[in-house]
SEKE-973096 format. One record per residue (C-alpha): residue in three letters; x, y, z. Coordinates in steps of 0.001 Angstrom, whole numbers, plus 500000, padded with zeros to 6 digits. Layout:
N
type / X / Y / Z
ala / X / Y / Z
...
//
This chain:
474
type / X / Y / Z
unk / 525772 / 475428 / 498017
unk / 525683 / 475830 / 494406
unk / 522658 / 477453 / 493218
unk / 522841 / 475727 / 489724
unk / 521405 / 472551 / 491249
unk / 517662 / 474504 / 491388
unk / 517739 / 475879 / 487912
unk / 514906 / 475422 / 486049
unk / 513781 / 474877 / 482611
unk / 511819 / 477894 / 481756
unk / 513052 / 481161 / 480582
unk / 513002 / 484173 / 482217
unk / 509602 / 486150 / 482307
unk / 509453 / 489179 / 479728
unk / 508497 / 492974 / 481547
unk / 504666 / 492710 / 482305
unk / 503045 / 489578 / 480880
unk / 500917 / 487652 / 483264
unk / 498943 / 484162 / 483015
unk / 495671 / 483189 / 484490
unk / 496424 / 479481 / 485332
unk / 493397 / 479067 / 487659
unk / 494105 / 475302 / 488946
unk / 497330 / 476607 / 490214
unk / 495595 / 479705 / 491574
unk / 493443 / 477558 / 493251
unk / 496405 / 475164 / 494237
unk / 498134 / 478281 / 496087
unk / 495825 / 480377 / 497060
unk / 495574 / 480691 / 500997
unk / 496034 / 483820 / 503248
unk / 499165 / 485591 / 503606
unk / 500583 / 489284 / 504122
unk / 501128 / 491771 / 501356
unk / 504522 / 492527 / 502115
unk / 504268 / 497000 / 502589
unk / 506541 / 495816 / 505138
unk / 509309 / 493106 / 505945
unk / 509130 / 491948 / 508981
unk / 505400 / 492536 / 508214
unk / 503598 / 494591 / 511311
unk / 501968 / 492026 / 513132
unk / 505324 / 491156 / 514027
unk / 506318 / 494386 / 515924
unk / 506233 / 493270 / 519237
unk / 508740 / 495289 / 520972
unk / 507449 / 498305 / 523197
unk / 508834 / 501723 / 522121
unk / 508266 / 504934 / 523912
unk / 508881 / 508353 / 523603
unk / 512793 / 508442 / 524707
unk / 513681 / 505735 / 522471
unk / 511738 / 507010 / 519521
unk / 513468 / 510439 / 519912
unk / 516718 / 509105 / 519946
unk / 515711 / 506863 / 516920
unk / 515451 / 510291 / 515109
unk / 518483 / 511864 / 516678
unk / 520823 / 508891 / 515674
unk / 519713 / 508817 / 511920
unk / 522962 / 507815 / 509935
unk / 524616 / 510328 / 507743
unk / 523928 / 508806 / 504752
unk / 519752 / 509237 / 505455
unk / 520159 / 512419 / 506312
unk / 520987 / 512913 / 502841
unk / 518039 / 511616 / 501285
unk / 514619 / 513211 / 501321
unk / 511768 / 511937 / 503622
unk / 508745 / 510532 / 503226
unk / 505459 / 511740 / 505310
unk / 502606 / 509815 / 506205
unk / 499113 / 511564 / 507582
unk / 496468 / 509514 / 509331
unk / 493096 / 511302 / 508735
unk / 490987 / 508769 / 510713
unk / 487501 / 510664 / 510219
unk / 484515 / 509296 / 507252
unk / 481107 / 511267 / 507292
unk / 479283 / 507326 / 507062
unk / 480267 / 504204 / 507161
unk / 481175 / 501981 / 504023
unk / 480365 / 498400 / 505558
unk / 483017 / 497309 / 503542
unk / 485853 / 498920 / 505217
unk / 488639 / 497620 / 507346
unk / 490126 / 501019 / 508281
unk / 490877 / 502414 / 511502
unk / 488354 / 505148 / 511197
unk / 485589 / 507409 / 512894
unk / 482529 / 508524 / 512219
unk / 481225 / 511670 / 512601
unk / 479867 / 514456 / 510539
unk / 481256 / 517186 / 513486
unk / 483666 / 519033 / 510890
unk / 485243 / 520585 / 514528
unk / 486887 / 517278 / 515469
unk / 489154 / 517975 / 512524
unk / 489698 / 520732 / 514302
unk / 491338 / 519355 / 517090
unk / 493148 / 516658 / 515455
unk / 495189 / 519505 / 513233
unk / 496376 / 521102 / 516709
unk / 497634 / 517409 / 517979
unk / 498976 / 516679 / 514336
unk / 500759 / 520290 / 514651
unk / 502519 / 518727 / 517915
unk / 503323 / 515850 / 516735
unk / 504959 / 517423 / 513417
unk / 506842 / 520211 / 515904
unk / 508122 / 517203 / 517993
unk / 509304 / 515381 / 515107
unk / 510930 / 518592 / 513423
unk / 512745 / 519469 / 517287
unk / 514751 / 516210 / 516814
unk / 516007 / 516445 / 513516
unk / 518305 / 518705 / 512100
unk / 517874 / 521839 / 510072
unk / 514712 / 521784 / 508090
unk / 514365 / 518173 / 506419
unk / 513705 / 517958 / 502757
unk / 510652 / 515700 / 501481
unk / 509980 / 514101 / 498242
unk / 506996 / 512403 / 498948
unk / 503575 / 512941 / 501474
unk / 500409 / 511219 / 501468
unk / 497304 / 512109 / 503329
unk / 495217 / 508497 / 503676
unk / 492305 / 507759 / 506457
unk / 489393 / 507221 / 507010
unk / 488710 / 510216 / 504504
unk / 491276 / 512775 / 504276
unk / 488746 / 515502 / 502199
unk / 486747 / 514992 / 505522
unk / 488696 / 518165 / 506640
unk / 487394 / 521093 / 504713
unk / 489486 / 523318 / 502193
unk / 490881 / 525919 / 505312
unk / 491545 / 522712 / 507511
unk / 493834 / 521254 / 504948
unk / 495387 / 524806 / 504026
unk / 495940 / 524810 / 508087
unk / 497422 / 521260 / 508484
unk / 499983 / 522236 / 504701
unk / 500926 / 525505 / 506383
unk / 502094 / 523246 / 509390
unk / 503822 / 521138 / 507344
unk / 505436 / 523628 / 505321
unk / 506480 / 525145 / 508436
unk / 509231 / 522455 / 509573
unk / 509549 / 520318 / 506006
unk / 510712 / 521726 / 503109
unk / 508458 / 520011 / 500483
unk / 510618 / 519643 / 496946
unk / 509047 / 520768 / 493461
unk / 509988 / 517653 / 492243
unk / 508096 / 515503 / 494872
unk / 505269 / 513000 / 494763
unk / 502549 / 514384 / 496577
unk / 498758 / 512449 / 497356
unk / 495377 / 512541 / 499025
unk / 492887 / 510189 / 498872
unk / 489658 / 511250 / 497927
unk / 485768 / 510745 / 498081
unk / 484068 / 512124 / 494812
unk / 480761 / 512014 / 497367
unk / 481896 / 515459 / 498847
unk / 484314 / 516482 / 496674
unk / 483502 / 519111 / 494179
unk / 485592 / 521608 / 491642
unk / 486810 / 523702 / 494123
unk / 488799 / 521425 / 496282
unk / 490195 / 519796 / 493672
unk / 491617 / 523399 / 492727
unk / 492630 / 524082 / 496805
unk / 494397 / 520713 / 496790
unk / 496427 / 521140 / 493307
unk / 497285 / 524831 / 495207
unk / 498240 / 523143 / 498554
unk / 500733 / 520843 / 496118
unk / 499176 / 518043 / 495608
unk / 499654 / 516190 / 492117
unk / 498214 / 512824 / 492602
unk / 495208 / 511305 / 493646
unk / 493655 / 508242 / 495047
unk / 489762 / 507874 / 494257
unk / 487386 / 505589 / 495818
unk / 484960 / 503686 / 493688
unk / 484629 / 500271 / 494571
unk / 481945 / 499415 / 491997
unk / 479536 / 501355 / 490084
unk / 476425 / 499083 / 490251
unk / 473561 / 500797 / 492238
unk / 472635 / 497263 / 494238
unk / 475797 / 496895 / 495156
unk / 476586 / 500125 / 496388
unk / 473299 / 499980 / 498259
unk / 474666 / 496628 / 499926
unk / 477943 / 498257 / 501305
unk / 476144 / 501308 / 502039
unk / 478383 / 503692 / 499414
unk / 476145 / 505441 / 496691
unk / 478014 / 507515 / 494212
unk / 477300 / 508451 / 490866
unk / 479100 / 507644 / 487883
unk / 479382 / 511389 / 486918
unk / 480292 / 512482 / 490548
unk / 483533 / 510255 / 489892
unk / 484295 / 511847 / 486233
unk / 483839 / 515124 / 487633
unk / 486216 / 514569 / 490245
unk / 488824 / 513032 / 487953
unk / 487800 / 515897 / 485200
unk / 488880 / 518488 / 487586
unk / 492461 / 516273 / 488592
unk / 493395 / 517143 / 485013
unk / 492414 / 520456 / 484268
unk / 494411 / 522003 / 488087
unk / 497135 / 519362 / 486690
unk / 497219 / 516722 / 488544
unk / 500173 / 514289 / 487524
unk / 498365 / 510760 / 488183
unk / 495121 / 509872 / 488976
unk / 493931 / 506169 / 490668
unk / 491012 / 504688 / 491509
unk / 490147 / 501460 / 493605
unk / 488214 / 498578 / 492961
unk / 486973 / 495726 / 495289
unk / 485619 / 492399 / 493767
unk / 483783 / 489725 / 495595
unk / 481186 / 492313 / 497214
unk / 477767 / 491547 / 498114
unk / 475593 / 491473 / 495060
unk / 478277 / 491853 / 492630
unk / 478193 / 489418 / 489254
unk / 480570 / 487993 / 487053
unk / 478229 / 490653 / 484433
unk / 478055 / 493554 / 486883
unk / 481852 / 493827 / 487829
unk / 482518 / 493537 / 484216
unk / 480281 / 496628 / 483463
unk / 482009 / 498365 / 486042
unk / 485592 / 497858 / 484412
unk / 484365 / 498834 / 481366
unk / 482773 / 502045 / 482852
unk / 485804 / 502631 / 484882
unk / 488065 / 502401 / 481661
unk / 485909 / 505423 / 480081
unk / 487670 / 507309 / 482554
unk / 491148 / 506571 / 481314
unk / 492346 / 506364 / 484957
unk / 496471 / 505943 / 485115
unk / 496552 / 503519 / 487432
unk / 493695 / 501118 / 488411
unk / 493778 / 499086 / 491989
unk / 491620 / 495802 / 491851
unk / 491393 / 494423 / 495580
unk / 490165 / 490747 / 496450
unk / 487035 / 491992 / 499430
unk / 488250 / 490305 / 502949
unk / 485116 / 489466 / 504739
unk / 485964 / 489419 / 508431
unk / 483084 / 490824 / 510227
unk / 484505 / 489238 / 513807
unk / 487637 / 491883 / 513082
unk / 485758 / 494239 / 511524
unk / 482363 / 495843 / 513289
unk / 480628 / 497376 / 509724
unk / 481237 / 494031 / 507604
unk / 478573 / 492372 / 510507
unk / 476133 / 494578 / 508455
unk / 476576 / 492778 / 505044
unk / 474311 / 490131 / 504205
unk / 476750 / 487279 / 503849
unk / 474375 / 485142 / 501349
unk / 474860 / 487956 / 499156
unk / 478259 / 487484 / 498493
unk / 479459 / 485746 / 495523
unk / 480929 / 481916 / 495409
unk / 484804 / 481398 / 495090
unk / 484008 / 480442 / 491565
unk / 482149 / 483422 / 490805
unk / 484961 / 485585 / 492143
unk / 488100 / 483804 / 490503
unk / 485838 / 484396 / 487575
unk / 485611 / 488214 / 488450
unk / 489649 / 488572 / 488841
unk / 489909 / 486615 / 485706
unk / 487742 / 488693 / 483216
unk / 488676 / 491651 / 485210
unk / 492191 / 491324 / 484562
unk / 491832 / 490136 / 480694
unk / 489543 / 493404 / 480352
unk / 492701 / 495506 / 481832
unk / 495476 / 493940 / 479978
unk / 493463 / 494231 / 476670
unk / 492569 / 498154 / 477597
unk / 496559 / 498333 / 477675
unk / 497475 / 498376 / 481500
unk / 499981 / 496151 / 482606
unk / 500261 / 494456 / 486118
unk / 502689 / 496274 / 488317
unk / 502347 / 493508 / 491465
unk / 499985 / 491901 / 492935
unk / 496314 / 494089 / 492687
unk / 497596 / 496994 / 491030
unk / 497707 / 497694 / 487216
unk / 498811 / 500927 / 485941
unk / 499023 / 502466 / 481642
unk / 502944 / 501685 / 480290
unk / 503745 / 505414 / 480726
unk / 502861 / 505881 / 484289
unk / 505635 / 506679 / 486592
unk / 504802 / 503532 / 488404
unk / 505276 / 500911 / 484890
unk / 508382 / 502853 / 483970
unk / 510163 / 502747 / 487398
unk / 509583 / 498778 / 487622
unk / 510851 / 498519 / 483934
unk / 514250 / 500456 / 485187
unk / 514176 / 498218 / 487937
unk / 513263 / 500863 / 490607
unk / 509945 / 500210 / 491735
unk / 509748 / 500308 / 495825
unk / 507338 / 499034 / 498019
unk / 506100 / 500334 / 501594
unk / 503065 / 501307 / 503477
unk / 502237 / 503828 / 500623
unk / 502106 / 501189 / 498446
unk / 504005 / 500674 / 495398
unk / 505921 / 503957 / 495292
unk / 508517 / 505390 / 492777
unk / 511100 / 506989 / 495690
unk / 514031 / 505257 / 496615
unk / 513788 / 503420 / 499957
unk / 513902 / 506844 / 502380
unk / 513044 / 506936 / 506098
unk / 509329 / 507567 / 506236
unk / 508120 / 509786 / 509470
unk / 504190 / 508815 / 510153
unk / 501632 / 511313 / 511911
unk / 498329 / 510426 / 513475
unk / 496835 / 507633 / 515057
unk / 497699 / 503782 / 514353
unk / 500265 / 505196 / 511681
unk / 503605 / 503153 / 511021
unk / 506656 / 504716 / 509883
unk / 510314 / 503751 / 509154
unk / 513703 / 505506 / 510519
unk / 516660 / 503703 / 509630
unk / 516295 / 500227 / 510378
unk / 513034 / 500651 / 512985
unk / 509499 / 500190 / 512639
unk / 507249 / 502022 / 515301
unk / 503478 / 502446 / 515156
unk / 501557 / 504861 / 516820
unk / 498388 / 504268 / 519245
unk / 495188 / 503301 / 518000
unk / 492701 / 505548 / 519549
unk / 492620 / 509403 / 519716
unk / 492152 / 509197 / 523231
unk / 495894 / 507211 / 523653
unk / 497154 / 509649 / 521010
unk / 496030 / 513071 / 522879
unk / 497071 / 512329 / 526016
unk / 500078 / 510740 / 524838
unk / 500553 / 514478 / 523506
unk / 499301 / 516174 / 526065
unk / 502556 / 514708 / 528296
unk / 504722 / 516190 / 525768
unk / 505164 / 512310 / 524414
unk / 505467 / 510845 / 521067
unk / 502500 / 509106 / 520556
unk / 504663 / 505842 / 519757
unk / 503385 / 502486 / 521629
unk / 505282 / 499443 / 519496
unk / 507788 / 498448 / 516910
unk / 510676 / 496443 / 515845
unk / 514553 / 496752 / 515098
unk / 515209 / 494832 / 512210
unk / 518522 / 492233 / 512876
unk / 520632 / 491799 / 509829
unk / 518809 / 488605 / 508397
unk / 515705 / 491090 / 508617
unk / 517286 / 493636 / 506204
unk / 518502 / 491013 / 503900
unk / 515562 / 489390 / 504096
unk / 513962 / 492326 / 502899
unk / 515655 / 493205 / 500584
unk / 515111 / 489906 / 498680
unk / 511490 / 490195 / 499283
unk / 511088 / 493557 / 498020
unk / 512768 / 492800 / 494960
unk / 510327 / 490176 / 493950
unk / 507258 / 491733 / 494711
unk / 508472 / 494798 / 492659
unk / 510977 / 493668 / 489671
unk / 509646 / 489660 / 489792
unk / 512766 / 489494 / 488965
unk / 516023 / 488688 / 491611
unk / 519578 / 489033 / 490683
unk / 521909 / 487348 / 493553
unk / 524797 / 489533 / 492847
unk / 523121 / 492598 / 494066
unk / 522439 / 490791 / 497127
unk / 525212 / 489512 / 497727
unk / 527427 / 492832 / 496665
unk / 525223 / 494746 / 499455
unk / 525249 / 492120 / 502237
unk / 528432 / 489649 / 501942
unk / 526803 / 486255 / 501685
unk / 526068 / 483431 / 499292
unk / 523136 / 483394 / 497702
unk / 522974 / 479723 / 497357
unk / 524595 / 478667 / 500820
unk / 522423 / 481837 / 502845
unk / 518788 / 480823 / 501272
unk / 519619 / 476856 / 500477
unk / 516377 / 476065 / 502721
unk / 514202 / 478726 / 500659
unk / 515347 / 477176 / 497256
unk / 514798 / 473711 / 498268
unk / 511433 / 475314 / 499238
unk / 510538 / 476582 / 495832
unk / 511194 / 473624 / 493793
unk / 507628 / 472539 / 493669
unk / 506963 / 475967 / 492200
unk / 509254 / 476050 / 489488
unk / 507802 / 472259 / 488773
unk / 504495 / 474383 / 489005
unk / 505987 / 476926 / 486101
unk / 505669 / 480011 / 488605
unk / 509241 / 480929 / 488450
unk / 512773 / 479689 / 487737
unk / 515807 / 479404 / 488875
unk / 518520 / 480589 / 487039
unk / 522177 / 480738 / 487343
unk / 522007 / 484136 / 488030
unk / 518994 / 485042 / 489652
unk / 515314 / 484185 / 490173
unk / 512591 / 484911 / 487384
unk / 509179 / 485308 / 488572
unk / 507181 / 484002 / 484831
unk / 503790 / 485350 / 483775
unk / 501939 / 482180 / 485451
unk / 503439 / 483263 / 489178
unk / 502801 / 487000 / 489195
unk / 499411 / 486662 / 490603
unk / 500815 / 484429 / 493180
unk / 503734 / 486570 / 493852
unk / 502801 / 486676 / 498024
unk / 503037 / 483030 / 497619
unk / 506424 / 483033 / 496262
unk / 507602 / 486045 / 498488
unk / 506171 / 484203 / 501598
unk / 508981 / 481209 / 501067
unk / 511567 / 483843 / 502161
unk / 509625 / 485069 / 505629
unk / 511362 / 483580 / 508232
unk / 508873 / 484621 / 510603
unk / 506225 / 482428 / 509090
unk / 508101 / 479190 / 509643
unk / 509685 / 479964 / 513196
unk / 506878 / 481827 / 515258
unk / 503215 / 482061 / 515083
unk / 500832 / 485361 / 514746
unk / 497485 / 486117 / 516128
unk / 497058 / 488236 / 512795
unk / 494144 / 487283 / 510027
unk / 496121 / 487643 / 506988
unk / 494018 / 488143 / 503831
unk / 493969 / 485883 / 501176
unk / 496026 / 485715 / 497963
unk / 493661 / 486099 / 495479
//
């Protein structure tokens, strides 16, 4: 089929513009996935134990073993609760439990290092929780020595932590920029004292510039910080103070998530005072002054919820067309295999997904029998990996060129996705993309509905149902 018969009237979108239509926002917006994945992890339904996950690693192609890894580090311990939170997470203040989960992380990481060959290069790690800084400075030094031990970490590699200014001071920011680390995550969610009091997170203002402060002076290549709008007590006037507070800090890139309130999935959201949240209106009015406020401050939208200043690595990578996407995030490393440590972490080898359990009960005995701690994934099939492709490139570029698709996997563009373009006429009638003769243009109208257009290509969604609660778009 000729893909000329979908081609639209609009031109393509220029690099980082974006439009706040809100009667088509409203028009779209339902619930969806965000895409760190394709097929997306609610879908990985096939068991996978230990065997097969070892022989997973053993059978990497040549090719990956050329390419550096990626690590991923489940801390799943917080010292309180943020009622917010939809993490897989424990609380405790007992600094010793740490303790033991660096001795089952250590056998996990040995396991892992027994089944590949030589001592694998990395170019990218990320510690994420629960609270990572939970563990104190020698915990961390123990868990990088481990590390260290069987990966060769590169000079040149991307290396974060997420962080809690709460108990963070000076001198762990120094430890951490010794340990390698050269980005950060920090929490903020919103600086207004009622509605930190309403999700049960105080933290100064000053605690979070000190934190950042001390990112810069032990040289720290990026800092971010998240936000969450549509929280209990928030106002179209308060979140705005809080972007205007946050931009003080001159943060390089700035992560504004939509608040999911799903207390029957979620145990600590059952303590928020559901009157107190704001109307739809209220919050489409949040995301829409929030955003003008960040585009005028000079950050453009990368995808989706996460804006980032022209010169971060992030804005130049999508400009040269190399932005990636995975369960980091946004990321500026090539697609690599990505090894994940700790409990209910996913990972990628080749072209499997596996999780790991969900409780550190599974996960230590799973250890303890000299097992991976693996309990479910997927092998993608070749319409997967196409599929992925195709969906990766439009939630990272906005922006699809079918020759590179159909270079890498020997199909048509027109003939192999005729049911997806038929699909997306309505939204290039809508103005959220077009469809050119060459490729598919996201325009500045359809990059906050990106899911919505990415969605169109997940076969999954139209041929088999999901018990997941996906959250919604906007």
């Amino acid at each position: 089929m000729s893909v000329s018969k979908f081609v639209g009237q609009h031109a393509p979108a220029d690099q980082g513009g974006v439009c706040f239509d809100r009667d088509l926002i409203v028009r779209y917006d339902g619930k969806g996935p965000r895409y760190t994945s394709y097929p997306t992890a609610d879908r990985f339904n096939q068991a996978v134990n230990s065997e097969q996950y070892a022989q997973i690693l053993q059978q990497r192609l040549p090719g990956a073993l050329l390419n550096p890894l990626s690590l991923y580090f489940h801390i799943p311990f917080c010292n309180t609760v943020c009622y917010y939170c939809g993490c897989n997470k424990i609380i405790t203040k007992d600094k010793s439990k740490a303790d033991d989960y660096i001795r089952y992380l250590s056998k996990e990481i040995a396991m892992h290092a027994a089944n590949l060959p030589g001592r694998p290069k990395v170019s990218q790690l990320h510690l994420g929780g629960g609270t990572p800084t939970f563990m104190s400075e020698q915990q961390l030094q123990r868990l990088m020595d481990i590390v260290r031990e069987h990966f060769e970490l590169l000079p040149t590699g991307e290396y974060s932590i997420e962080i809690d200014p709460r108990k963070v001071g000076e001198p762990m920011i120094r430890t951490l920029a010794q340990l390698g680390f050269n980005r950060m995550s920090v929490g903020i969610q919103d600086f207004n004292p009622e509605v930190q009091l309403a999700v049960n997170r105080v933290q100064t203002e000053q605690e979070t510039r000190s934190v950042i402060e001390a990112a810069r002076m032990h040289g720290f290549k990026s800092v971010s910080v998240d936000l969450i709008y549509g929280l209990p007590k928030q106002t179209v006037a308060s979140i705005a103070e809080t972007i205007a507070r946050v931009l003080t800090l001159k943060p390089d890139r700035i992560a504004l998530y939509n608040y999911a309130h799903l207390p029957e999935r979620f145990m600590p959201q059952r303590r928020i005072n559901e009157a107190e949240l704001p109307s739809a209106d209220a919050k489409l009015d949040m995301l829409q002054n929030s955003i003008a406020q960040l585009l005028d401050a000079g950050y453009v939208l990368i995808g989706m919820d996460h804006f980032a200043l022209p010169n971060d690595d992030l804005a130049v990578a999508q400009r040269r067309g190399r932005l990636q996407r995975n369960f980091q995030g946004y990321s500026t490393h090539a697609d690599c295999d990505l090894l994940a440590f700790g409990v209910s972490s996913i990972g990628k080898v080749g072209a499997n997904y596996h999780q790991n359990v969900k409780t550190l009960e599974e996960y230590y005995a799973k250890l303890d029998a000299d097992e991976f701690p693996v309990v479910r994934g997927l092998q993608m099939n070749r319409d997967d990996v196409i599929r992925r492709a195709v969906i990766q490139a439009l939630m990272c570029q906005f922006e699809l060129y079918y020759q590179a698709i159909e270079v890498s996997y020997m199909i048509e563009f027109g003939d192999y996705f005729a049911e997806e373009l038929s699909l997306l006429q309505p939204m290039v009638d809508d103005g959220l993309l077009t469809i050119e003769s060459e490729g598919l243009f996201v325009t500045p109208t359809g990059r906050l509905l990106i899911r919505s257009i990415a969605m169109v290509f997940d076969r999954y969604l139209r041929t088999s149902t999901t018990q997941a609660r996906y959250s919604r778009l906007i």
